[in-house]
C-alpha positions in Angstrom: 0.0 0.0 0.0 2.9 2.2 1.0 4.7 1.7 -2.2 1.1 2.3 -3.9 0.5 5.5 -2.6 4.0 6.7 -2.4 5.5 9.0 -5.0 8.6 7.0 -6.7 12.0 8.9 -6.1 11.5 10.8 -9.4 8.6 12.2 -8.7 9.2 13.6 -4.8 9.8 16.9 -6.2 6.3 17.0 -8.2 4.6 15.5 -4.5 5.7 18.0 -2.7 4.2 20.7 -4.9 0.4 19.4 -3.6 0.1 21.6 -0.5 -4.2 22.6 -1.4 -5.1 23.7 2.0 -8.6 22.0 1.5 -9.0 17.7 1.1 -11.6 19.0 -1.6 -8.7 20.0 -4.0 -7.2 16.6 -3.6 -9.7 14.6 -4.1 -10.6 16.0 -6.8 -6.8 15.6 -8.3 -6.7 12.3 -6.8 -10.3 11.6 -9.3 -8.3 13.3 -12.1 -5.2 11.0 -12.2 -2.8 12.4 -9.8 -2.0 9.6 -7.3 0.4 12.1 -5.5 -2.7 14.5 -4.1 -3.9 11.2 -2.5 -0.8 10.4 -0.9 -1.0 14.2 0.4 -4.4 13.1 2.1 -3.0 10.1 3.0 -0.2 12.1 4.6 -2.2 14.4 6.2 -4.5 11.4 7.9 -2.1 8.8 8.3 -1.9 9.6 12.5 -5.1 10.3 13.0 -6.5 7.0 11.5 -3.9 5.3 13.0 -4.4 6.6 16.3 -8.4 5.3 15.9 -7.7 2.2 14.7 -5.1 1.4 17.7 -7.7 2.9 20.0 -10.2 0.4 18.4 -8.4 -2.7 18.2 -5.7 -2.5 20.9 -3.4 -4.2 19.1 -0.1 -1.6 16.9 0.5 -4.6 14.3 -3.0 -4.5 13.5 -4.0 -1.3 13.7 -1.2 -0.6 11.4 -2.7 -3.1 9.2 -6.4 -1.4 9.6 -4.8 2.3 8.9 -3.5 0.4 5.5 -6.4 -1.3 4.2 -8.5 2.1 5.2 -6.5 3.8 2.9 -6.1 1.1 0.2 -10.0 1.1 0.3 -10.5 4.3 0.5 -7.8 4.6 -3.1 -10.0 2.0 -4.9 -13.2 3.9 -3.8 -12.6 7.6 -4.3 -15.4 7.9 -6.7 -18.0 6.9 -4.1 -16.9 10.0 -1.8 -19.0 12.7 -1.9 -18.7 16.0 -2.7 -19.1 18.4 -0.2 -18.4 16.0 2.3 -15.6 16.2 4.7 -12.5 14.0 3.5 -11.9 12.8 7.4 -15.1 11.6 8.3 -15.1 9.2 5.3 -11.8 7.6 5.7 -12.3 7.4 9.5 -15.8 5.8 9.0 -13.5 3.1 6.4 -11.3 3.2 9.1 -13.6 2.5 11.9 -15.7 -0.7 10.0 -12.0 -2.0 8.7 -12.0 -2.4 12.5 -15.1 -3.5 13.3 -14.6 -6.3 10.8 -11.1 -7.3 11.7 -12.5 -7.6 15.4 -15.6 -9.5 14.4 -13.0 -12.5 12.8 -11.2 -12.4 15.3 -14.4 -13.3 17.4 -15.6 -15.6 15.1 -12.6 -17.7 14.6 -11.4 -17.4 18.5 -12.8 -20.1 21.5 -13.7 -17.6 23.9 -15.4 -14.0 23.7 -13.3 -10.8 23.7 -14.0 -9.4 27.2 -16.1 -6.5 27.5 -14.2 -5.2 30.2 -10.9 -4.8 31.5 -8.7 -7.8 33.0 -9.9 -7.4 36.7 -6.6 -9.1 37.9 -4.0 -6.9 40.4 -1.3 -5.5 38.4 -2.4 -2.2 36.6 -3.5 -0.6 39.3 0.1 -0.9 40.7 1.6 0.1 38.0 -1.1 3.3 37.6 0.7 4.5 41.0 4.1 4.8 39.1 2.2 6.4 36.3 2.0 10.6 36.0 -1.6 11.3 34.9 -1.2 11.2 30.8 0.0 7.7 31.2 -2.9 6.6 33.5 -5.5 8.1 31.5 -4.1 6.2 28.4 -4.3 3.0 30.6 -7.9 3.8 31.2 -8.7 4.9 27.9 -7.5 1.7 27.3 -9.7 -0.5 29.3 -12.6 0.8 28.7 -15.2 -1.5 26.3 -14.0 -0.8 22.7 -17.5 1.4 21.4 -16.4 3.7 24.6 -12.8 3.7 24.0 -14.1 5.3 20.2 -16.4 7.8 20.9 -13.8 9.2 23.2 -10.8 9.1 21.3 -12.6 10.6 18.6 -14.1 13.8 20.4 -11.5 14.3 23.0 -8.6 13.0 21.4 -9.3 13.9 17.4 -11.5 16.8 18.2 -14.4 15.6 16.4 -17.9 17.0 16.8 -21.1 14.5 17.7 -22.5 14.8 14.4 -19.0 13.8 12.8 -18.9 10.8 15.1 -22.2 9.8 14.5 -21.6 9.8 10.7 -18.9 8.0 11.2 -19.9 5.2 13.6 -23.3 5.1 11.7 -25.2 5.8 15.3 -27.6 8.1 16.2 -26.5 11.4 18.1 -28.1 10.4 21.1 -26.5 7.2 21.6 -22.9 9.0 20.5 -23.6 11.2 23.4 -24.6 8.6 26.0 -21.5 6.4 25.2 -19.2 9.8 25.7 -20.8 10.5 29.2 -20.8 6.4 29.9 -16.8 6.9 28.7 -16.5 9.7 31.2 -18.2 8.1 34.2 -15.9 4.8 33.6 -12.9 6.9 33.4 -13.5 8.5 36.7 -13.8 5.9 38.4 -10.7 3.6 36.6 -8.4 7.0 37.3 -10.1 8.2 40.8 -11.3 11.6 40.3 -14.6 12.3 41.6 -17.1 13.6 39.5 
């Protein structure tokens, strides 16, 4: 995928020239033949996808795999985005189901369920103490159940607004902002801070 969507050696300098402020303008270069405004976008997402798929799936090797099928798919099916729609709520909603389909086989081909929860035995909260606060809230970020852990990454950590996650996720606004204050109300508790 990397080799796809990067520019060979003699074209860096003709890559480089694709700076359009707006995901619009790339797109629509991308559509016209010019493979180097997508890897621009691809550029200009690669963390943030990243960051949601590790969020999502817990796991770097395979959210680096999700991150590169997102944007493989998202190549192959650049006529299907809209326009007027914003570039980074479509490859985060390819993003987001290339996760939710990697952690469906991995439920279907594995003996016992993925916990919904976090592994209740001693040891992270022992290390949490050793911790400074960024670290624990990671931790806790962490175990929290995996629709949580994506609503909050995405508004706290991306920025995103409800109606951008809920596009994404393909939920209603309402249940977007339950599972944030759900999210919230877990975190306090896994990190100690009273409400």
């Amino acid at each position: 995928m990397a080799a796809l969507l990067a520019p060979s050696r003699a074209r860096v300098s003709t890559a480089r020239t694709f700076t359009a402020d707006d995901d619009a303008s790339l797109v629509s270069l991308a559509l016209a033949g010019q493979a180097e405004a997508f890897g621009t976008l691809v550029e200009r997402y690669d963390r943030a996808v990243y960051n949601l798929c590790l969020r999502t799936l817990r796991d770097a090797e395979e959210a680096k795999d999700a991150t590169q099928e997102a944007f493989f798919k998202g190549f192959r099916g650049l006529r299907t985005f809209r326009t007027g729609s914003k570039f980074s709520t479509w490859i985060f909603s390819i993003a987001y189901h290339a996760c939710c389909d990697r952690l469906n086989r991995k439920r279907r081909y594995s003996d016992a369920e993925i916990p919904d929860r976090a592994d209740p035995s001693p040891g992270p909260e022992a290390q949490f103490e050793l911790l400074d606060e960024a670290s624990r809230l990671r931790a806790a970020i962490d175990a929290l159940p995996e629709k949580y852990r994506t609503v909050i990454t995405m508004y706290h950590l991306q920025g995103q607004q409800y109606e951008e996650i809920a596009r994404v996720l393909d939920l209603p606004m309402g249940t977007v902002k339950t599972h944030l204050f759900r999210a919230k109300e877990q975190l306090r508790k896994l990190i100690g801070n009273p409400a």
